[in-house]
Structure formats: C-alpha cells, structure tokens
BAMIKOL-477071 format. One record per residue (C-alpha): residue in one letter; x, y, z. Coordinates in Angstrom, 2 decimals, decimal comma, always signed. Example, Ala and Ser with C-alpha at 12.3 -4.5 7.8 and 13.67 -1.06 7.14 Angstrom:
2
 bavo       u       v       w
    A  +12,30   -4,50   +7,80
    S  +13,67   -1,06   +7,14
//
This chain:
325
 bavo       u       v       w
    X   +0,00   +0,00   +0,00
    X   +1,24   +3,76   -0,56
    X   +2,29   +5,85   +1,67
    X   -0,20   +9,15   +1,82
    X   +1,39  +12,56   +1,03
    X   -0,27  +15,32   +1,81
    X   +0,54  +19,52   +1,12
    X   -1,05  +22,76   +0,49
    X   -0,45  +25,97   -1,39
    X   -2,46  +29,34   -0,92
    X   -4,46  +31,07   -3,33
    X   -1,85  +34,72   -2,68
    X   -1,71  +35,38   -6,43
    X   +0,03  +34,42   -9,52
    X   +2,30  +31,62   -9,03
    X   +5,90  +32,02   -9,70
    X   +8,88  +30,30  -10,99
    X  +10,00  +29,77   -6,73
    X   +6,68  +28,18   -5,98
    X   +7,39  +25,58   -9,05
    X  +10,54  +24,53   -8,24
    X  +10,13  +24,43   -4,93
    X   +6,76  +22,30   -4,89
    X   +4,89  +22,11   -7,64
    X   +7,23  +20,34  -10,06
    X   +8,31  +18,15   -6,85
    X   +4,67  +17,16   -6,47
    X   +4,11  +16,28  -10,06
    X   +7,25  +13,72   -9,90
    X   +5,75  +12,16   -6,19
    X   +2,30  +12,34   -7,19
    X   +2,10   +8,94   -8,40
    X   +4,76   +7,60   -5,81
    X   +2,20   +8,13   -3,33
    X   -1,43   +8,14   -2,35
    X   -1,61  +11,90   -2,77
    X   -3,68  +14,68   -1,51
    X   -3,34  +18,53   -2,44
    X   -5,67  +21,23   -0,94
    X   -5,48  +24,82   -1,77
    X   -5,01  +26,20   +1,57
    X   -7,81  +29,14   +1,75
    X   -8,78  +29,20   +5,48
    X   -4,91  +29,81   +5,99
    X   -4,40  +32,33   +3,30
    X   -6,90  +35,31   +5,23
    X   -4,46  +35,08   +8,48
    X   -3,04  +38,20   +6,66
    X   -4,91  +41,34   +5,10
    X   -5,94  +40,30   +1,49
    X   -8,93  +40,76   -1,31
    X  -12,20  +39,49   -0,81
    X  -13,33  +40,58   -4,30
    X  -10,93  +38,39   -5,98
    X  -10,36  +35,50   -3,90
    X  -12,94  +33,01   -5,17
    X  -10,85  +33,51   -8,58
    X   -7,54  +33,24   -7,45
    X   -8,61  +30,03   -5,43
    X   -9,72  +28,56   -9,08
    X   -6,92  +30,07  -10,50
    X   -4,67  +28,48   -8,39
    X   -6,33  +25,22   -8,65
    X   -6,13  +25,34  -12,85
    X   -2,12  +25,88  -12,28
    X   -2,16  +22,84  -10,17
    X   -3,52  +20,94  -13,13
    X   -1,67  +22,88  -15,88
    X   +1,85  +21,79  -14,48
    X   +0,90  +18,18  -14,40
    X   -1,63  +17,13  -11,58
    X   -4,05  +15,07  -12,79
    X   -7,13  +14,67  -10,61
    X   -7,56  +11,26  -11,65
    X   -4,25  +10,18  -10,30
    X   -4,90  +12,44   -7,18
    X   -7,01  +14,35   -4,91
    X   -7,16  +18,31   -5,28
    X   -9,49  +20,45   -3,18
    X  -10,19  +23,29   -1,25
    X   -9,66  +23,40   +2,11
    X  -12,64  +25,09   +4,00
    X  -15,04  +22,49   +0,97
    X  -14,17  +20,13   +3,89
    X  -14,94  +21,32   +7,28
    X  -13,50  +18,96   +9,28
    X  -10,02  +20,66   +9,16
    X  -11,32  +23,39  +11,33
    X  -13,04  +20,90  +13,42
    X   -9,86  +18,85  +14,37
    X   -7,76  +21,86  +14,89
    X   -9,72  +22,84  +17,78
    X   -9,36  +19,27  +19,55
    X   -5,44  +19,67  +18,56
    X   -5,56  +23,34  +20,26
    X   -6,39  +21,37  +23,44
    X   -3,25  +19,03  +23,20
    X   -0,60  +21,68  +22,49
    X   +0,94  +24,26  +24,77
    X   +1,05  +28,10  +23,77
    X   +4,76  +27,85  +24,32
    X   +4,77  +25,53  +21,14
    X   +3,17  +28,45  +19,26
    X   +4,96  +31,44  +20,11
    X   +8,42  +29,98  +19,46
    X   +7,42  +29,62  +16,15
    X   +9,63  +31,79  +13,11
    X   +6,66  +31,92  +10,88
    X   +4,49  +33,24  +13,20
    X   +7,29  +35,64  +14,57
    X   +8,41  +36,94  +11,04
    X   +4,74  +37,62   +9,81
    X   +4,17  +39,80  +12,70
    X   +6,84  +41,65  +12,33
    X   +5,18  +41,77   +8,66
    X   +1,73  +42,58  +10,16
    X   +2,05  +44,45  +12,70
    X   -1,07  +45,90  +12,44
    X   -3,02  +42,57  +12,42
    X   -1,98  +40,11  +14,59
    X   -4,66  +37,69  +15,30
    X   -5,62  +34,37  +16,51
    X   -5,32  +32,48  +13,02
    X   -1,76  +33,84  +12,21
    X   -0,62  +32,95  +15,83
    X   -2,77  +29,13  +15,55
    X   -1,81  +28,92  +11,95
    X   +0,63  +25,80  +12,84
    X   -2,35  +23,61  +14,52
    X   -4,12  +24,18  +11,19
    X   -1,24  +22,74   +9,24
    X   -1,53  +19,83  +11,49
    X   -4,73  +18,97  +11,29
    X   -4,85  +19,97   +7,52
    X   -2,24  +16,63   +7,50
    X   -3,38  +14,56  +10,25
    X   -6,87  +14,54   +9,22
    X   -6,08  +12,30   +6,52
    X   -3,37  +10,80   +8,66
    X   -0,51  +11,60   +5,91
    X   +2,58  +10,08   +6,36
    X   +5,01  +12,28   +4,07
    X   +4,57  +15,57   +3,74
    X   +7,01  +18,14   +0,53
    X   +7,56  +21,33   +2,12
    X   +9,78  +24,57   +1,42
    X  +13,03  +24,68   +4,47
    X  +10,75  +27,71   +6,23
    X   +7,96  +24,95   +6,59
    X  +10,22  +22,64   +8,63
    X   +9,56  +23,17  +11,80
    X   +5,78  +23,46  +11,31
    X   +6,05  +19,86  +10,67
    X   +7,99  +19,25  +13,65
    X   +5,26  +20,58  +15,62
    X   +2,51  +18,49  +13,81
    X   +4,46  +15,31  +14,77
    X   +4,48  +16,68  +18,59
    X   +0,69  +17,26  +18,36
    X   +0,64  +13,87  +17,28
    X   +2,39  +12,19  +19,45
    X   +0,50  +14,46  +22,47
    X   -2,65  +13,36  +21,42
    X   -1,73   +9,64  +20,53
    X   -0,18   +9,78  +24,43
    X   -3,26  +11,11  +25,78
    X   -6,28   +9,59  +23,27
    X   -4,68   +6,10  +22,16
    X   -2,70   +5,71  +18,95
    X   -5,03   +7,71  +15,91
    X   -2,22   +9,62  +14,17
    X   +1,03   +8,90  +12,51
    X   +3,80  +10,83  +13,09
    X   +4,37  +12,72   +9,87
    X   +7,85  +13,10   +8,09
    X   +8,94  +16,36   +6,01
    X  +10,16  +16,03   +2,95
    X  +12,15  +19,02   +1,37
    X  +13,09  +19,14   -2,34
    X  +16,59  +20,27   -3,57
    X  +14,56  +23,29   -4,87
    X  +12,74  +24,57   -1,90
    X  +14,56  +27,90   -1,43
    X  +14,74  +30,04   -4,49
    X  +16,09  +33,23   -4,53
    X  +14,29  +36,44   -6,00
    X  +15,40  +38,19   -8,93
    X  +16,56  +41,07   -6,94
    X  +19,19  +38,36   -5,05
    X  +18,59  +39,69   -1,68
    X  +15,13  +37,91   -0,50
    X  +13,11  +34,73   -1,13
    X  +11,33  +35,07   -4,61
    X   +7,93  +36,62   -3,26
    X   +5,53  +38,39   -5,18
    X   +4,94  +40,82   -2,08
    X   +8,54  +41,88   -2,99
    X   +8,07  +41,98   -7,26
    X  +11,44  +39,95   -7,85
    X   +9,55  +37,11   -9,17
    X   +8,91  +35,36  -12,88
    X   +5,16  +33,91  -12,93
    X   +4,06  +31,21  -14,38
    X   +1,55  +33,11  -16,85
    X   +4,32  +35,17  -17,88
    X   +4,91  +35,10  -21,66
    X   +8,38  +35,02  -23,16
    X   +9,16  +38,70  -23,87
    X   +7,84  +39,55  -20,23
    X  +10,11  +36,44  -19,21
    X  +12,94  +38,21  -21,00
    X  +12,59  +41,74  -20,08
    X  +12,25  +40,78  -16,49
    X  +15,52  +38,67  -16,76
    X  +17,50  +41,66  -18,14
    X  +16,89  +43,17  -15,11
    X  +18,02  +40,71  -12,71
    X  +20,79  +41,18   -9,96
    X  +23,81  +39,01  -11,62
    X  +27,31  +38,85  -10,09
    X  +27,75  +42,18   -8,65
    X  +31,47  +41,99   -8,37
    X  +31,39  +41,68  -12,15
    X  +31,25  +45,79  -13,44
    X  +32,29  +45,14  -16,82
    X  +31,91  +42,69  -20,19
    X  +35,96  +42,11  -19,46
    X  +35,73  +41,00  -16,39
    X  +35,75  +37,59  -14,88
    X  +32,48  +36,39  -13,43
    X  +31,71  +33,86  -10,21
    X  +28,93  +31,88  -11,09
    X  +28,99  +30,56   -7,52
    X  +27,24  +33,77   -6,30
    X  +25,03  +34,59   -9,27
    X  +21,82  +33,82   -8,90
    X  +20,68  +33,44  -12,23
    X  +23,16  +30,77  -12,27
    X  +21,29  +28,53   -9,74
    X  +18,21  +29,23  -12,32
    X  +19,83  +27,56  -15,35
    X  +20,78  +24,73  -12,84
    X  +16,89  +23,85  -12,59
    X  +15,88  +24,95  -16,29
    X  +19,12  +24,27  -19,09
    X  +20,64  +21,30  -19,78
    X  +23,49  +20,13  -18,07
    X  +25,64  +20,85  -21,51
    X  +24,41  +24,65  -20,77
    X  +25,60  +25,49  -17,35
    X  +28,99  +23,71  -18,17
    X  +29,42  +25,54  -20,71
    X  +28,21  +28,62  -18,80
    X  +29,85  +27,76  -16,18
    X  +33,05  +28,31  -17,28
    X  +32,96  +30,77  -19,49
    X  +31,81  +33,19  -17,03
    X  +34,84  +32,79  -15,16
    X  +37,07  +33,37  -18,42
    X  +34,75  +36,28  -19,48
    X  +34,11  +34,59  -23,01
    X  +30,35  +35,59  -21,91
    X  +29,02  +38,19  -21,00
    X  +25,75  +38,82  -18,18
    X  +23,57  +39,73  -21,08
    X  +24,06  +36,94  -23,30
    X  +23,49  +34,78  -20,20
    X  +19,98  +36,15  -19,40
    X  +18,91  +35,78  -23,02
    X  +19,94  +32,06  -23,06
    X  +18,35  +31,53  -19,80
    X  +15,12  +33,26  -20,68
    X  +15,33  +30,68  -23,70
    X  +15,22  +27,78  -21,63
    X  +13,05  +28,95  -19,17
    X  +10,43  +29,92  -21,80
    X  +10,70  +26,31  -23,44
    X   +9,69  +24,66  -20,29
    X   +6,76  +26,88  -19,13
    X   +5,12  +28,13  -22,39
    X   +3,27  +24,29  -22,42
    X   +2,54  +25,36  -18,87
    X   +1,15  +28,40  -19,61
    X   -0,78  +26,91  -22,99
    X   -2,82  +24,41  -20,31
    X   -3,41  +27,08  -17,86
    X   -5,08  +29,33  -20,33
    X   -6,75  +26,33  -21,90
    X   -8,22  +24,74  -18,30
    X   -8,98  +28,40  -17,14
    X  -11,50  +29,04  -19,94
    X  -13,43  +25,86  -18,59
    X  -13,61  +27,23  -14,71
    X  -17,17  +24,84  -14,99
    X  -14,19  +21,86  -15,39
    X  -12,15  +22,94  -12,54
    X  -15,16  +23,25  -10,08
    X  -16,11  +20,24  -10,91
    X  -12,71  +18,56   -9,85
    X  -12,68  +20,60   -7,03
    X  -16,04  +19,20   -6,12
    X  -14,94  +15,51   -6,71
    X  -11,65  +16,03   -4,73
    X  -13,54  +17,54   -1,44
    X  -15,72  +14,60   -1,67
    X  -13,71  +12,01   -2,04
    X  -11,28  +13,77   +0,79
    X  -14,46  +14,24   +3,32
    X  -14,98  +10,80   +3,16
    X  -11,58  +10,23   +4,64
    X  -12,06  +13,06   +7,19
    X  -15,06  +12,18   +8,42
    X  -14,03   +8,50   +9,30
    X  -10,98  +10,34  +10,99
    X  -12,94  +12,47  +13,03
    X  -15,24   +9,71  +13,96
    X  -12,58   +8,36  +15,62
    X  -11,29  +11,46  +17,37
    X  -14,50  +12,31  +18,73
    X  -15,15   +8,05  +20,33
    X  -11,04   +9,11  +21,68
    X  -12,07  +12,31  +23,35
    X  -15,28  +10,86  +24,92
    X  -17,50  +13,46  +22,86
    X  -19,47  +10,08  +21,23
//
C-alpha cells in the first residue's frame, strides 16, 4: 500500500517560478509515488490582510495551475480546504493538546508579525495547529515542504504524538520532505522570490515579459564590466539555469563566465530561452483549463468529496477518543 502525502499551497496570487521549483514540479514527480492529496489552503491564506473581491478567482486560479503543471485529478485528490470542514473541526481538539509555548516559538508566526504588525490575530498565531490537522486529518505520512515549513512539521508530529499519548494511537507521526529546490532566490538576489517583494517570474508570464524581467536581474555584482571575470557561484541566475538548461548549458556557462568569453547579457537571453521552453506548455494548459472554470469546479467538487470521506471517518474516531461520542 502507498504511503499518503499530503501539502497545500495558498491562493496569494500568480504563481511564480520559486513556488514551481520548490513544490509544484516536486509534487508532479511524487504524485504517483504516493497516495496523494493537495488542498489549496484558503482558510490559511486570510491570516493576513488580502482581497475578498478576488479571492474566489484566485482560489480557481490556483487550482487550474495545479492541473496545468501536471496534476491530474484522476491520479490524485485536489481540493479546497474550507469544501471540507472537518479541518477546522480537528484543529480545535489539537488546540487542546498543544501548549502556547509551542506556538509562540514559532519563526513563521514571529516573522509575519513583524510583517503585520497591524493585524496580529488568533489564526496567524494558531496557523501551525491548522497545518496539522490539515495533515493529520487524513493521517498523511510524508509531507514536501519549502526549508521555512520545517519546523511546522515538527510541531505536527508533537501534536501527534501528544494526542496519541493522551487519546490512544489515531495519528502517525508525519515526516517532512524538502526538495533540492525549496529555497529560491528572488530576482533582486537579496530575498526569497515573493511576489509581495516583485522579484519574481510567474508562471503566466509570456516570453518577452520572461525576457525583459531577466534583463533586469541582480547578476554577479562583483562583475562591473563585459571584461571581467564572473563567479557563477554567487550569481543567482546561475542557480536558475541549474533547474531549467541542460546540463551541456551550465557547463558551458559555467566556465565561461569565469574566463569572461560571456558576457551577463548573453546569459539572461539564453536563460530566458530555456526557461520559456519549459513553461510556455505550462502556460498553454493554464489558459486552456482556465476558460473551462465549470471543469475545474467540478474537480474541485470531486476532490472535497472524495477527501471528506476520509475526514469524516478520521474524526469519527477522534470524537469516540475524546469521549464526545
């Protein structure tokens, strides 16, 4: 039998080149490794100020970009997390198990106060138990996340193992698993590729806008002149034709930027190249499953079924553990 995988991704916006490589090109390759289950996380994307005219969209949107980079509902479950209510249900039994301690020495919660200063609230500071029952309702075993995402997981294995100590033995103990990718850089070179912080490449973006925004990009900034030597070690467009030319490329890149046979320019252009090979089919399916939002609601609808199913039978026996039935 499979193991169960389970992760999320919020409905913030367009999806970038970052959250790709560090998830959603992972999940296509584990998808059908595992019995897998992949919920667009909407209850935990309005912890922080956002658009309530929009956000139905962007929650389809982001669903039809699941599909369009290769997840096929009939080899997995997508969904929407608040289409299946017992989430919410079993992170207030977890809330009982878990010490406030736990919670506030969280970084997450830390850095997106510091972020939000003006909106601090319950859900951004409970956000972890969430996550945990978000993965132990369907008692997943293996769970791709980006590095920042690490010790949320640590935590939903201690709520786990609280409740199994307290209850009986319900949950497993659920493993992380990080992809080589997890942490890309923006195209500024000083933060996490963010689209708060415009230094990404989306998804949707066509190849001139792919182009225009590489010729931008923060290179080597030791390197002031065509003459001079480069260090691909500390470019970050470098690390970008690692993940999208061939191997033959960044050889060849690789050492000619440290001879100066080529120049920053000419590097951008033949990574925008390469870049635009492998997401123009990507962008092709998303505008072709997005014209059909009837389609995506549909799997949506399926998904949250089938996944409901699951949670319910979980809860059922959470509630006989606790005493409530």
């Amino acid at each position: 039998m499979k193991k169960r995988l389970f992760s999320g991704i919020q409905p913030s916006g367009d999806i970038h080149i970052g959250n790709y490589l560090g998830a959603l090109k992972n999940w296509v390759a584990m998808a059908r490794q595992y019995d897998s289950i992949f919920c667009v996380v909407d209850y935990h994307a309005i912890t922080i100020p956002y658009d309530t005219a929009g956000f139905r969209s962007r929650i389809l949107h982001t669903a039809a970009m699941l599909m369009a980079v290769g997840l096929k509902p009939e080899e997995c479950k997508i969904f929407v997390q608040s289409h299946v209510p017992e989430h919410t249900e079993l992170c207030w039994v977890l809330s009982t198990v878990i010490q406030m301690g736990h919670l506030e020495r969280m970084i997450q919660y830390k850095e997106k106060s510091k972020q939000h200063a003006e909106n601090i609230n319950v859900g951004l500071f409970t956000y972890p138990v969430l996550q945990a029952a978000d993965i132990l309702i369907y008692k997943a075993e293996v769970v791709p996340v980006g590095e920042d995402q690490i010790q949320h997981i640590e935590l939903s294995r201690e709520i786990a193992r609280k409740f199994n100590t307290r209850f009986g033995p319900i949950f497993p103990e659920p493993l992380e698993k990080v992809s080589a990718g997890a942490r890309i850089m923006g195209l500024d070179g000083q933060a996490k590729m963010s689209k708060s912080l415009g230094n990404t490449i989306a998804l949707t973006d066509t190849p001139e806008i792919i182009h225009q925004k590489l010729k931008t990009a923060v290179t080597d900034v030791n390197r002031k002149r065509r003459s001079d030597t480069g260090n691909p070690d500390v470019c970050n467009l470098f690390t970008l034709h690692k993940y999208f030319s061939g191997s033959e490329t960044v050889d060849e890149i690789n050492k000619e930027c440290r001879n100066a046979g080529i120049g920053c320019i000419d590097c951008k252009t033949k990574l925008a190249a390469h870049m635009s090979a492998e997401l123009n089919p990507i962008r092709e399916r998303y505008n072709a499953i997005v014209s059909h939002t009837e389609d995506v609601v549909g799997h949506l609808e399926s998904g949250a079924n089938q996944c409901r199913e699951m949670a319910r039978q979980t809860m059922g026996e959470v509630r006989s553990a606790i005493g409530i039935r």
